[in-house]
SEDO-350275 format. One line per 8 residues: number of its first residue (from 1); for each residue x, y, z of N, C-alpha, C. Coordinates in steps of 0.02 Angstrom, whole numbers, plus 50000, padded with zeros to 5 digits. Layout:
! residues N
NUM) X Y Z X Y Z X Y Z ~ ...
//
This chain:
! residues 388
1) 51663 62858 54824 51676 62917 54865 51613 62957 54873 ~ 51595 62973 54941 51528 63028 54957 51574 63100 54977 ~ 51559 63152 54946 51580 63204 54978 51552 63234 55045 ~ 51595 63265 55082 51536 63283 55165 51489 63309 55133 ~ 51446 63308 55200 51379 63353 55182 51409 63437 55196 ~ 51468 63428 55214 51477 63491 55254 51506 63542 55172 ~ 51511 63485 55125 51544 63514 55078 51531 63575 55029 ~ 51481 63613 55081 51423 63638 55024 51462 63713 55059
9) 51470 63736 55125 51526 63778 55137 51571 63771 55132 ~ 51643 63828 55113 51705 63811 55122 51699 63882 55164 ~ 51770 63851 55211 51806 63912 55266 51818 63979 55231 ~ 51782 64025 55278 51775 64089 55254 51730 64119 55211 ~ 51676 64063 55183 51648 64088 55130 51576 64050 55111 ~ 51542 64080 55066 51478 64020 55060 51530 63970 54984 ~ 51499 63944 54969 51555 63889 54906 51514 63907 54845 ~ 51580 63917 54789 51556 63935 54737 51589 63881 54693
17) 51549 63841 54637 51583 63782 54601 51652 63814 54571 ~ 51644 63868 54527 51712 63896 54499 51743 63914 54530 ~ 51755 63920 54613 51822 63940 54652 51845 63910 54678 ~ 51781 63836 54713 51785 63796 54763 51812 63713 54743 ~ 51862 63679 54755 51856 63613 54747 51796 63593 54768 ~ 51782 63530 54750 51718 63473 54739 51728 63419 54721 ~ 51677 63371 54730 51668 63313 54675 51627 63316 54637 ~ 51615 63269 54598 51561 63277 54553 51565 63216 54543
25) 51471 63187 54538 51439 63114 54529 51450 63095 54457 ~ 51470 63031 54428 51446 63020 54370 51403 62965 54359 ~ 51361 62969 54353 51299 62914 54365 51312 62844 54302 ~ 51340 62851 54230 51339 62812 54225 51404 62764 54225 ~ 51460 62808 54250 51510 62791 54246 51513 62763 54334 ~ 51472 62777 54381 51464 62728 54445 51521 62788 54475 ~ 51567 62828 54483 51615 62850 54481 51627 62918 54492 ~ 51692 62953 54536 51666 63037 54556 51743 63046 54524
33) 51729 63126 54508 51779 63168 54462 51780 63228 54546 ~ 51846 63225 54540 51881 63291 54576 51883 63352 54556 ~ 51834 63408 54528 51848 63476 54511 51860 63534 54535 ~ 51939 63570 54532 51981 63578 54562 51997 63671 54519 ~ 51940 63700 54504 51930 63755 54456 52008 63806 54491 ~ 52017 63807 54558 52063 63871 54557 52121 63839 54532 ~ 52130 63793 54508 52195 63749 54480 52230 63812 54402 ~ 52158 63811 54390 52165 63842 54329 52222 63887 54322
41) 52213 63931 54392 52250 63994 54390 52349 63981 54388 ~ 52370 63930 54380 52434 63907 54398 52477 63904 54326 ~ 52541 63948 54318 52574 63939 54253 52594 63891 54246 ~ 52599 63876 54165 52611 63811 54140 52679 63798 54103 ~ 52733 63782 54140 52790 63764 54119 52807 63704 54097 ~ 52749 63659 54081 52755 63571 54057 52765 63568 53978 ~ 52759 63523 53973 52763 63513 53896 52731 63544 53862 ~ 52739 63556 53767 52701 63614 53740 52706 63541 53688
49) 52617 63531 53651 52627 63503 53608 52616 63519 53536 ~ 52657 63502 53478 52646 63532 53413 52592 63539 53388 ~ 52563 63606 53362 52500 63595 53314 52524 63552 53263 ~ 52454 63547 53237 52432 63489 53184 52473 63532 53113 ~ 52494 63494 53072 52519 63503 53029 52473 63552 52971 ~ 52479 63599 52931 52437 63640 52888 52432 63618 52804 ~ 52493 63588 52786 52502 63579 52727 52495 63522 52709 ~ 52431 63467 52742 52437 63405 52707 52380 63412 52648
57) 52435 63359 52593 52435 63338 52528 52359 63304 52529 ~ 52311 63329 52481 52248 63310 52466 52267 63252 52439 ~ 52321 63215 52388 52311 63166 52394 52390 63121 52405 ~ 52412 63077 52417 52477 63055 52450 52484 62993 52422 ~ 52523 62968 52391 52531 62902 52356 52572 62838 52417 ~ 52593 62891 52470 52616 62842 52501 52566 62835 52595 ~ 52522 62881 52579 52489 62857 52635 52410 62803 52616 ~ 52432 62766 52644 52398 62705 52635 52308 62696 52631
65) 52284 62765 52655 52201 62758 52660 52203 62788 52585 ~ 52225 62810 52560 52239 62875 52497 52172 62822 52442 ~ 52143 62828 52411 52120 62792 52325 52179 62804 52308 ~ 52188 62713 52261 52232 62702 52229 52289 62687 52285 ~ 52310 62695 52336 52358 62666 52356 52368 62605 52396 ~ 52444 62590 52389 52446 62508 52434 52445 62507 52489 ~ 52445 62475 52524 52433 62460 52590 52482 62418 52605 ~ 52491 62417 52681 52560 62360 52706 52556 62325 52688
73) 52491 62270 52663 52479 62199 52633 52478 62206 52567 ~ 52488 62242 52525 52498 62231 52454 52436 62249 52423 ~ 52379 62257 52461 52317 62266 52418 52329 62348 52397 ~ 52291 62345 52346 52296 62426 52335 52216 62463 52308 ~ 52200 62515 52381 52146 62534 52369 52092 62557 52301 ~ 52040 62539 52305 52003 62574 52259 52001 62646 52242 ~ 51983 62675 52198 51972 62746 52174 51927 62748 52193 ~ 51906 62765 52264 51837 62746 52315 51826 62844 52271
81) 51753 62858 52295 51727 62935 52286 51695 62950 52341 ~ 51696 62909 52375 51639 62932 52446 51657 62892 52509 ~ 51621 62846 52541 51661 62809 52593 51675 62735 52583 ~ 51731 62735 52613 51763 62662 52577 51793 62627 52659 ~ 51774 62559 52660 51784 62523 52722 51829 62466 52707 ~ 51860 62453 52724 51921 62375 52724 51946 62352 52790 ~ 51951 62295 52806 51962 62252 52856 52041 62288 52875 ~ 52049 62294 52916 52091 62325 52973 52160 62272 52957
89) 52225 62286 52920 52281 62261 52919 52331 62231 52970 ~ 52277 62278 53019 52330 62238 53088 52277 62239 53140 ~ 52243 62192 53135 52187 62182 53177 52185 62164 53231 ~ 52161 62197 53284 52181 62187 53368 52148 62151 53387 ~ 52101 62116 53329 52052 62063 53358 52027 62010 53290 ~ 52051 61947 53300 52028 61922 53239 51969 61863 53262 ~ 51945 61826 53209 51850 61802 53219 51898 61703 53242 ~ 51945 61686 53212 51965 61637 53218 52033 61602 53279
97) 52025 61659 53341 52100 61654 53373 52050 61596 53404 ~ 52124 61526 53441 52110 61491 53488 52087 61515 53528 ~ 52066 61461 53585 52025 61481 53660 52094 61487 53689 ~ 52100 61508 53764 52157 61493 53822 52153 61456 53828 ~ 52184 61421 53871 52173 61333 53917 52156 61375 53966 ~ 52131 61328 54014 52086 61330 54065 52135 61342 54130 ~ 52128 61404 54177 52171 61413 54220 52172 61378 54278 ~ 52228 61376 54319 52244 61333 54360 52236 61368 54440
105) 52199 61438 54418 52220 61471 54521 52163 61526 54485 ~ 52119 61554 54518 52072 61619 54510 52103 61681 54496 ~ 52172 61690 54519 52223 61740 54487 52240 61758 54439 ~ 52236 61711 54408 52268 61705 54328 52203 61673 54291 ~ 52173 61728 54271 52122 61688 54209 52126 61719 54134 ~ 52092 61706 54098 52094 61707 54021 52057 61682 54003 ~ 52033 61721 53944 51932 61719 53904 51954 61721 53846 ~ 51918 61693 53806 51919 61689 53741 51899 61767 53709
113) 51931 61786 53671 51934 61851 53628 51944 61843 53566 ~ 51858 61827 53504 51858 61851 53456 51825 61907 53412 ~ 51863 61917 53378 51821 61999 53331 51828 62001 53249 ~ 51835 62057 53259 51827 62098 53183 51832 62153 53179 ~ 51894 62194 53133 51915 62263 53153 51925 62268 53084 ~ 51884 62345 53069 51875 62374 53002 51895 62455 53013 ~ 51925 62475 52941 51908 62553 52952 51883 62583 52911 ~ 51861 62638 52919 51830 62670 52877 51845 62713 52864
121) 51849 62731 52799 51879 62828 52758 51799 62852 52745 ~ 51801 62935 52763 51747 62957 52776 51749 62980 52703 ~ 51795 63011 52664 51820 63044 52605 51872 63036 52569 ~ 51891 63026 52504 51935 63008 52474 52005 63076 52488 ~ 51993 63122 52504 52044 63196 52518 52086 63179 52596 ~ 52129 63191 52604 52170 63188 52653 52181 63267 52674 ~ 52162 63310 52646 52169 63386 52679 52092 63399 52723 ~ 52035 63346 52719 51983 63365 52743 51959 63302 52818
129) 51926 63352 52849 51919 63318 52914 51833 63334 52916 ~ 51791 63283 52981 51722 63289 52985 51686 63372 52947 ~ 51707 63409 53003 51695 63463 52996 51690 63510 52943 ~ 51738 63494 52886 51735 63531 52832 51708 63496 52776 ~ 51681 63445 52790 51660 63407 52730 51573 63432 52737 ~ 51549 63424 52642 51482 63426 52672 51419 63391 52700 ~ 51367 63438 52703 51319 63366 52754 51294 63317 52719 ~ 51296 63318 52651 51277 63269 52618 51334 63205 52648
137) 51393 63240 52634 51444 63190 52634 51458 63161 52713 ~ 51429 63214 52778 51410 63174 52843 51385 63134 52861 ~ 51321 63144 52815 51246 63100 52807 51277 63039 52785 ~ 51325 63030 52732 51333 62956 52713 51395 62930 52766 ~ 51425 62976 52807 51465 62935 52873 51400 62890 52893 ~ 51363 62933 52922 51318 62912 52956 51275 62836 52949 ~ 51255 62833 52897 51218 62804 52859 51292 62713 52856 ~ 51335 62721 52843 51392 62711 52830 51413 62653 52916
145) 51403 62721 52958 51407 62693 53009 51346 62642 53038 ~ 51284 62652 53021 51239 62610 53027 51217 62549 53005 ~ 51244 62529 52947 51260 62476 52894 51311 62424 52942 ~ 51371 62455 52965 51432 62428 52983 51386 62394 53052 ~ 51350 62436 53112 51296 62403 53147 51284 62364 53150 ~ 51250 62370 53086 51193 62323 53080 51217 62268 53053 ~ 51272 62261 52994 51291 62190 52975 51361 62162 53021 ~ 51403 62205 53075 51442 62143 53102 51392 62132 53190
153) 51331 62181 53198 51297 62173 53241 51266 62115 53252 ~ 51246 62099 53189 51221 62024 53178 51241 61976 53223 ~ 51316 61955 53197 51342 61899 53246 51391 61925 53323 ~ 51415 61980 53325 51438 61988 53391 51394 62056 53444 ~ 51434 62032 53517 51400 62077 53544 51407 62154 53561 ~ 51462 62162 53534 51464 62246 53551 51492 62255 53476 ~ 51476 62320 53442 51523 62345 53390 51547 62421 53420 ~ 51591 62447 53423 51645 62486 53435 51668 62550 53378
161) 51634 62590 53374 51618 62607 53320 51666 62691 53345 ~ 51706 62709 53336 51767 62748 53375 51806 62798 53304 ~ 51853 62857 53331 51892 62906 53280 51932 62918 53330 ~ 51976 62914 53302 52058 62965 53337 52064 63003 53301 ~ 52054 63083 53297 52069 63147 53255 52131 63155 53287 ~ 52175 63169 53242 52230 63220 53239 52306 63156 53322 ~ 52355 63168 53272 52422 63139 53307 52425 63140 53383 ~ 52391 63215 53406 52393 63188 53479 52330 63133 53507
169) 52313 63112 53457 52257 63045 53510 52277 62993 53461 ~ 52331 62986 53425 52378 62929 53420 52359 62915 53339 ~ 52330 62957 53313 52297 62942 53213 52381 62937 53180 ~ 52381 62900 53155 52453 62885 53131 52431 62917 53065 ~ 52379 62922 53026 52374 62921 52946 52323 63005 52961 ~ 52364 63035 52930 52312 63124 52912 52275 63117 52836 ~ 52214 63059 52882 52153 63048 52817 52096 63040 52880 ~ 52046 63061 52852 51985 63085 52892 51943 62988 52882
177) 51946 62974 52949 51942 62881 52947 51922 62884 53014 ~ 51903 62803 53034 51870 62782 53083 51906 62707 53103 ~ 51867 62704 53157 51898 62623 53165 51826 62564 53178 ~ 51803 62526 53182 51740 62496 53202 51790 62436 53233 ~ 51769 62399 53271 51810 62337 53321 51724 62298 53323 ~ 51717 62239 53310 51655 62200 53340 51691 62135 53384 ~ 51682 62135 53424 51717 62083 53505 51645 62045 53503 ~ 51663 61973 53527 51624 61933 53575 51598 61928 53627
185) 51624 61979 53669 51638 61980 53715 51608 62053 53742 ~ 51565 62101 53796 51560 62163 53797 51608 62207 53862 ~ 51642 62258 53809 51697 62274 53848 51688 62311 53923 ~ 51750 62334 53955 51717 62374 54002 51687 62419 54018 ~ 51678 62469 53972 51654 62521 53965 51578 62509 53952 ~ 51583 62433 53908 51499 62443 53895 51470 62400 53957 ~ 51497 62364 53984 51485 62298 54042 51447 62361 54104 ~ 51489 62416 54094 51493 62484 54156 51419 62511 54144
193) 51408 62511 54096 51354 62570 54061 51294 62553 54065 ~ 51300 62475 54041 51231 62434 54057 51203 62424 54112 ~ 51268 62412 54169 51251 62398 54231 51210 62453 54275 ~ 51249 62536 54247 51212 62583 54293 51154 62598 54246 ~ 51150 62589 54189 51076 62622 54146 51012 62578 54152 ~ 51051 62500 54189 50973 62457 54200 50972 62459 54276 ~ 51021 62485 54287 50983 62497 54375 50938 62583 54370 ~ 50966 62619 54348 50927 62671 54352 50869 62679 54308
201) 50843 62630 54254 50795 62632 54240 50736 62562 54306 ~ 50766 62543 54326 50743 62506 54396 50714 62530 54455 ~ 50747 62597 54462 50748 62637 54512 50716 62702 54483 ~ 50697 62730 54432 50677 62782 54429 50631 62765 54372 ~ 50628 62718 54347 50561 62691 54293 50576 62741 54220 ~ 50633 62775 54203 50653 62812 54132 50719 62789 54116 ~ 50743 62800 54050 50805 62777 54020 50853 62846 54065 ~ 50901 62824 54094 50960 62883 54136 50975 62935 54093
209) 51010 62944 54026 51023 62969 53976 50961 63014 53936 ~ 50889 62980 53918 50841 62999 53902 50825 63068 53969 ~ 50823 63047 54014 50810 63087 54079 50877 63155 54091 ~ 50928 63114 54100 50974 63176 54074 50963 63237 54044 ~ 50970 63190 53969 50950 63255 53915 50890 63285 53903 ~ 50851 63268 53953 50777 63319 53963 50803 63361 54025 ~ 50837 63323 54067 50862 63387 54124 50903 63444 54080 ~ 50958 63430 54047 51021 63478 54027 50958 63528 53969
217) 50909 63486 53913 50888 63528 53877 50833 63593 53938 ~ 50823 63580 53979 50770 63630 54004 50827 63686 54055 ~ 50899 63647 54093 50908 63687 54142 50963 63734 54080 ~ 51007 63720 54016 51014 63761 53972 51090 63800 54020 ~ 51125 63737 54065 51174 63776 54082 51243 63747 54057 ~ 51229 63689 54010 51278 63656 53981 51272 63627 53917 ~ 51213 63658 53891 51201 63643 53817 51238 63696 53786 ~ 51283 63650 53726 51318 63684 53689 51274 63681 53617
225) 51253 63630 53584 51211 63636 53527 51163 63612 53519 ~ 51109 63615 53472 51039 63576 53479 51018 63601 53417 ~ 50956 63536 53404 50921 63534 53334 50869 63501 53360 ~ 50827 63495 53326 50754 63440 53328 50767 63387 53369 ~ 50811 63359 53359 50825 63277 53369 50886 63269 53410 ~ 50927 63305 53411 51002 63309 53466 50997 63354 53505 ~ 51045 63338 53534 51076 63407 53598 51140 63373 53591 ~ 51180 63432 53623 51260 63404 53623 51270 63463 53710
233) 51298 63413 53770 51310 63444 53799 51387 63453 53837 ~ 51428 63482 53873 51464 63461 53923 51457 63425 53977 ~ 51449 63376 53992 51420 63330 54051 51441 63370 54115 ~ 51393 63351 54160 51394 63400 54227 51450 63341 54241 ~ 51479 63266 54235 51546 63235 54285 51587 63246 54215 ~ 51592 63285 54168 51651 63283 54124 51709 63267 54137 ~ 51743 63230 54117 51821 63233 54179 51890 63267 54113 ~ 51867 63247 54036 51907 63305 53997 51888 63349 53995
241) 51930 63417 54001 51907 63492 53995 51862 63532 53956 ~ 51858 63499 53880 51800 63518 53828 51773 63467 53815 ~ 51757 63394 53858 51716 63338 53829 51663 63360 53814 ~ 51623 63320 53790 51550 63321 53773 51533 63260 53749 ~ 51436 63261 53775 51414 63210 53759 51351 63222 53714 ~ 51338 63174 53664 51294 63196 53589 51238 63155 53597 ~ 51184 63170 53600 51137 63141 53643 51047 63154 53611 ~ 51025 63097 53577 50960 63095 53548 50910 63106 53588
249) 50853 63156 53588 50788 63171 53612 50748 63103 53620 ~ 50767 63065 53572 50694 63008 53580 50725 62958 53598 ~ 50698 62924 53627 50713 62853 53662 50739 62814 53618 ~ 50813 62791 53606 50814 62756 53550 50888 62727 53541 ~ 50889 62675 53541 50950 62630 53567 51007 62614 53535 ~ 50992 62592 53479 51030 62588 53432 51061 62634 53346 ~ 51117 62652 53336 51131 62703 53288 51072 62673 53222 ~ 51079 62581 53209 51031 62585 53163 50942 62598 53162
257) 50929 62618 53224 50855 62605 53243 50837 62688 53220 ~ 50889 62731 53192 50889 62797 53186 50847 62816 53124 ~ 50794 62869 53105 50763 62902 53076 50778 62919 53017 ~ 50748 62939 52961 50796 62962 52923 50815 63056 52945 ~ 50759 63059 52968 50754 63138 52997 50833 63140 53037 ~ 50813 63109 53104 50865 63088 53145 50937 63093 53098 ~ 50942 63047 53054 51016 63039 53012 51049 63115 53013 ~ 50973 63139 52964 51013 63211 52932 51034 63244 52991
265) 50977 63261 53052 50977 63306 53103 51060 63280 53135 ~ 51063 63248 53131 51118 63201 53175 51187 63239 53125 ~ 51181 63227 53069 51267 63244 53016 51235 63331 53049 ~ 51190 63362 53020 51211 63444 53056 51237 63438 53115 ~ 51199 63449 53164 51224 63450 53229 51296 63429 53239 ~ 51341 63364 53214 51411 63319 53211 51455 63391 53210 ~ 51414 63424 53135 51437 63469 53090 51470 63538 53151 ~ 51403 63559 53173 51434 63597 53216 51441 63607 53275
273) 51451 63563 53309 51503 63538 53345 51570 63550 53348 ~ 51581 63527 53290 51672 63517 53286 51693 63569 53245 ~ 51662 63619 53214 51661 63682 53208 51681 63725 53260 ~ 51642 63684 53301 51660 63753 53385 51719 63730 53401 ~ 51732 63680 53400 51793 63637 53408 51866 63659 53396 ~ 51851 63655 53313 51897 63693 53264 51902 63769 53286 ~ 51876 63802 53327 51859 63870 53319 51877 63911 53398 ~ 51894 63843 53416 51891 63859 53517 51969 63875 53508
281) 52017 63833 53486 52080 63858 53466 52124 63862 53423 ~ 52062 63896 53363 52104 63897 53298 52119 63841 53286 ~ 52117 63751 53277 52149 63749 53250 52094 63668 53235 ~ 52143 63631 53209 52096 63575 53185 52090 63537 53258 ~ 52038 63528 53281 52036 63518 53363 52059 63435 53367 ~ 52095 63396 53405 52105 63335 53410 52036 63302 53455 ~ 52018 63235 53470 51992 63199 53509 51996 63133 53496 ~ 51956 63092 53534 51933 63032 53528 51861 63037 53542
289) 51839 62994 53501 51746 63010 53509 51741 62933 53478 ~ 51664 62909 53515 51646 62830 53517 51564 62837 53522 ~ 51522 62797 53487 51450 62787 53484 51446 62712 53545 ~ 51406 62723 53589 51375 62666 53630 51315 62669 53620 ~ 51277 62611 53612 51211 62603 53603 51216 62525 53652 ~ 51150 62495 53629 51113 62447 53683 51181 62371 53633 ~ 51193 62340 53650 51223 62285 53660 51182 62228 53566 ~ 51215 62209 53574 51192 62158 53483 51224 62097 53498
297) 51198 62059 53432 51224 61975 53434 51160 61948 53478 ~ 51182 61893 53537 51119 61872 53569 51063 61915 53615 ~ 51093 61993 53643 51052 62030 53653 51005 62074 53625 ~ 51003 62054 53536 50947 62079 53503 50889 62067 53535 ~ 50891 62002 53563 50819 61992 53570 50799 61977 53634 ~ 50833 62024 53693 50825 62030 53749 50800 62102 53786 ~ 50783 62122 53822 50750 62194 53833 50806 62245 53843 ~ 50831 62277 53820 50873 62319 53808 50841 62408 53811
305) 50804 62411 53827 50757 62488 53850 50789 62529 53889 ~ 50846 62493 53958 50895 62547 53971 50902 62571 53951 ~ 50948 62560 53899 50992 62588 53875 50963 62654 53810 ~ 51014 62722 53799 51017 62757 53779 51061 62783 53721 ~ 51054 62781 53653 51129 62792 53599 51155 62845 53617 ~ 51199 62854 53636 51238 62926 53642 51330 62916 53606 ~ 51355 62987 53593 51430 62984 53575 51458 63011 53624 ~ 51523 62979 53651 51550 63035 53703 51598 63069 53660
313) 51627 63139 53660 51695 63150 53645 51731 63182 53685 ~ 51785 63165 53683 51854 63162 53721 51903 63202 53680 ~ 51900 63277 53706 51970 63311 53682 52012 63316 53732 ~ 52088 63309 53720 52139 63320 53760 52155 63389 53787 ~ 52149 63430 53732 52167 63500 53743 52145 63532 53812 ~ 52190 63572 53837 52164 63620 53902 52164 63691 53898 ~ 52233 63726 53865 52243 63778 53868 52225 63820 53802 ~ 52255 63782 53766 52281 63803 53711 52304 63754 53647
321) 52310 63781 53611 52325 63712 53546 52389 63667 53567 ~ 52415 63718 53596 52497 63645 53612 52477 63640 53702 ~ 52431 63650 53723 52438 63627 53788 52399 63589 53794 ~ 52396 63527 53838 52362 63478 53830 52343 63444 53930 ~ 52292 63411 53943 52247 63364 53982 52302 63327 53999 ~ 52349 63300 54050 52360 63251 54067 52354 63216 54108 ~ 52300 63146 54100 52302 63088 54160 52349 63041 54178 ~ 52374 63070 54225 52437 63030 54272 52432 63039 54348
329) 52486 63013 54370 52490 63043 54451 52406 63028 54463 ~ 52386 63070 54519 52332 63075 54546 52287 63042 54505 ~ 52272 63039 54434 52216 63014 54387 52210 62966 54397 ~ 52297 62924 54389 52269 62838 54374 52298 62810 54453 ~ 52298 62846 54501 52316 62818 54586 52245 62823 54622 ~ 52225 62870 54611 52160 62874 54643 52087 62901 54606 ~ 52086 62952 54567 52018 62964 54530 52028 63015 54480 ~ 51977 63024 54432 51994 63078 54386 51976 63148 54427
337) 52010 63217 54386 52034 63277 54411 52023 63330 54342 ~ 51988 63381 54353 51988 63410 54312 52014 63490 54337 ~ 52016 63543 54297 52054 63610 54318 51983 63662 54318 ~ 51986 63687 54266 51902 63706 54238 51827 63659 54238 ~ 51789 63701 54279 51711 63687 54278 51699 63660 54210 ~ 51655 63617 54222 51626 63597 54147 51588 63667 54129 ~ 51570 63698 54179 51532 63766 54153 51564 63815 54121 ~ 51621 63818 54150 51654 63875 54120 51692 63856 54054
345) 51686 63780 54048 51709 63763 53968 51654 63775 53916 ~ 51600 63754 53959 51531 63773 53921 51538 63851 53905 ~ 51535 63889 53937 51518 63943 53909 51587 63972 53869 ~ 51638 63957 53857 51689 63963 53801 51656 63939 53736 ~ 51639 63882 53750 51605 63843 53691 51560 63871 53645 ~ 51496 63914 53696 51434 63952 53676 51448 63999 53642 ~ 51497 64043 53659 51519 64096 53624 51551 64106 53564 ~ 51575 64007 53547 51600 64015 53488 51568 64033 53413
353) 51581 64037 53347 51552 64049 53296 51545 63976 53266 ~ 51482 63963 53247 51479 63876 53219 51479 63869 53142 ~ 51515 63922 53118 51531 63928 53042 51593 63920 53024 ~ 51630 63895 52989 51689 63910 52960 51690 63952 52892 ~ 51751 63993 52890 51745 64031 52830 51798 64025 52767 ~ 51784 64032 52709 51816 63990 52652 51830 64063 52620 ~ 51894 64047 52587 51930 64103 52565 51882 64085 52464 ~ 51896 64146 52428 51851 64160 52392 51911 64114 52318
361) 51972 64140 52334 52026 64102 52277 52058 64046 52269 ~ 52047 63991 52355 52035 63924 52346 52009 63880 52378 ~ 51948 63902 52390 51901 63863 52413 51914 63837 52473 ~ 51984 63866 52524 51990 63824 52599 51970 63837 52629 ~ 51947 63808 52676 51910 63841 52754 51962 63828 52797 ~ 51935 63888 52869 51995 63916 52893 51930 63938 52959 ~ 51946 63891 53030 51916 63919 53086 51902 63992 53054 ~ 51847 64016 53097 51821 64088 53081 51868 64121 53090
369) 51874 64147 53156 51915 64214 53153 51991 64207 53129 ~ 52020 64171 53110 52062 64168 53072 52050 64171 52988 ~ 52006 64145 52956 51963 64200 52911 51931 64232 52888 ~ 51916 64269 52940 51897 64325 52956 51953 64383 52926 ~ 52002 64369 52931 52083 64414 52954 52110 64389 52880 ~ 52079 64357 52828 52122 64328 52794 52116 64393 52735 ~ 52085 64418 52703 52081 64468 52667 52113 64535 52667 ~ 52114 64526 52729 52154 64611 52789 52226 64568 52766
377) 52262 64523 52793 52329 64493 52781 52352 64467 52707 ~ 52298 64454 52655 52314 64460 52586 52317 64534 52573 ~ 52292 64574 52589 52276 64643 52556 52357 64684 52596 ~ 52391 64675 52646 52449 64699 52665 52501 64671 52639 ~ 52505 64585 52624 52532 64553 52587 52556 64593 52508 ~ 52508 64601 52488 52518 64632 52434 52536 64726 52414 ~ 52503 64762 52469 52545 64839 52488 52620 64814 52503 ~ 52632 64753 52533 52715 64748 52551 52759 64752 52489
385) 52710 64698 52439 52763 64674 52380 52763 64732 52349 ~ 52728 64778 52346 52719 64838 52293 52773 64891 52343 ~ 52766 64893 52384 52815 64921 52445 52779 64987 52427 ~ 52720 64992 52451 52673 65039 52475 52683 65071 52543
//
């Protein structure tokens, strides 16, 4: 889709992105987003979805990532202390499935699909998520995640290295975990990525992403965080309402090709992030978030310089903690649609506080301004019981 040229007025007026429908390019996704900002203004009588639960059990004998507990297959975890990885019980991809037979019409085809699906516990606690853990203990996600890379990178070509936070992006288990998938095969998303990041390093002689994040770090109208070595921005084609993309300064392809500088700089920055996250609506923020880097297995040793490591993340949320993003209708008939400017999510974002604050009598953290308020609501709490 090209938008007119004419699209730059609308009737009656000069065009302003936050009032005016548009499209918006996404260069590596090949692909245009519909942003549709006066949408915003429309009440919301749809579904309301539950916040995240408050009172989960630090440790649970019957949820299955727990130390010490069993699992559907009978094994029963280690008294892991830090991060602990095991082959995926119901694996959506195994290293030994048959081939298809060979199809009979160009309609009907079928490829061989083998893998390897692992997960990973970031922490032995089930009451703690990225964000509240410390950076030491980010640093060894990290580190954690680079290992996993580098040894099922070896023999296949993509590793898949992915989190579902919180029930609405489908986490069945409230334990702070990951998923890694290594395929034979490179999926669509990465087949997509490669294709536009080695044409535009073709066409413009720089990595797309590298070039990006030197545009977003200088024009400073969609950077939400930054350190030495990252930036984290809202993408100008965002098509979720608070996405963002996490994005290294230096040319550099792969999570294991990373620094040690890089590592640490990388767990802060993660850190606060999802702080703002946690903090945009009170609550433990849901998403899906995924690392792409340059391709492994037989493309180790092929020129891979396109390409750029970046994380995307994907929150559902729109309104509010129970209101939520939905792609249907219009999304999956014709193109993605968003309500709010990526700008105007950006600057919600900016304004947030990138601290969380921990109550003094047990050590929980609690989005800011919610404790903020917690001392004022213990201290009336207790004029009540005295019936002051």
């Amino acid at each position: 889709m090209e938008p007119s040229p004419a699209g730059a007025e609308e009737r009656g007026g000069r065009f302003r992105a936050s009032e005016h429908q548009h499209a918006r390019y996404n260069p590596l996704r090949d692909d245009w987003v519909l942003v549709s900002a006066h949408r915003v203004k429309r009440p919301w009588q749809g579904q309301l979805e539950k916040p995240p639960p408050e009172d989960v059990p630090r440790w649970d004998p019957d949820n299955p990532l727990c130390p010490g507990a069993t699992r559907a297959n009978g094994e029963v975890n280690p008294q892991y202390e830090g991060t602990f990885v095991f082959p995926n019980d119901f694996p959506a991809l195994q290293p030994d499935a048959p081939e298809p037979d060979d199809s009979d019409h160009p309609l009907f085809q079928a490829a061989p699909a083998r893998g390897v699906c692992k997960v990973m516990c970031f922490h032995p606690w089930s009451d703690l998520t990225l964000p509240l853990m410390s950076l030491p203990e980010i640093r060894a996600v990290v580190d954690a995640w680079a290992e996993l890379a580098t040894e099922l990178g070896a023999s296949y070509p993509w590793v898949q290295i992915f989190e579902n936070k919180g029930a609405m992006m489908g986490c069945s288990n409230p334990h702070p975990h990951c998923q890694v998938w290594a395929s034979s095969f490179l999926p669509n998303e990465a087949r997509l990525e490669d294709r536009t990041q080695r044409q535009h390093l073709s066409q413009h002689g720089v990595p797309m992403l590298l070039e990006y994040a030197e545009q977003e770090a200088r024009r400073k109208e969609r950077l939400v965080v930054e350190n030495a070595d990252w930036l984290v921005v809202v993408p100008y084609w965002a098509t979720w309402p608070y996405q963002t993309l996490l994005l290294p300064r230096r040319h550099v392809c792969r999570l294991q090709d990373l620094s040690d500088s890089e590592r640490d700089n990388l767990a802060s920055i993660m850190q606060r992030l999802l702080i703002k996250y946690d903090n945009l609506f009170e609550v433990s923020f849901p998403y899906s978030m995924g690392w792409h880097g340059a391709p492994t297995g037989p493309y180790l040793e092929e020129d891979c310089r396109h390409w750029q490591l970046h994380a995307h993340y994907y929150p559902p949320l729109l309104r509010s903690a129970t209101v939520r993003k939905f792609m249907v209708g219009y999304e999956m008939l014709a193109q993605a649609q968003r309500d709010l400017t990526p700008e105007q999510c950006w600057q919600v974002q900016t304004n947030l506080l990138q601290h969380l604050v921990c109550t003094d009598w047990s050590g929980r953290c609690f989005p800011a301004a919610v404790g903020l308020l917690l001392p004022v609501l213990t201290l009336l709490a207790f004029l009540l019981q005295k019936k002051w």
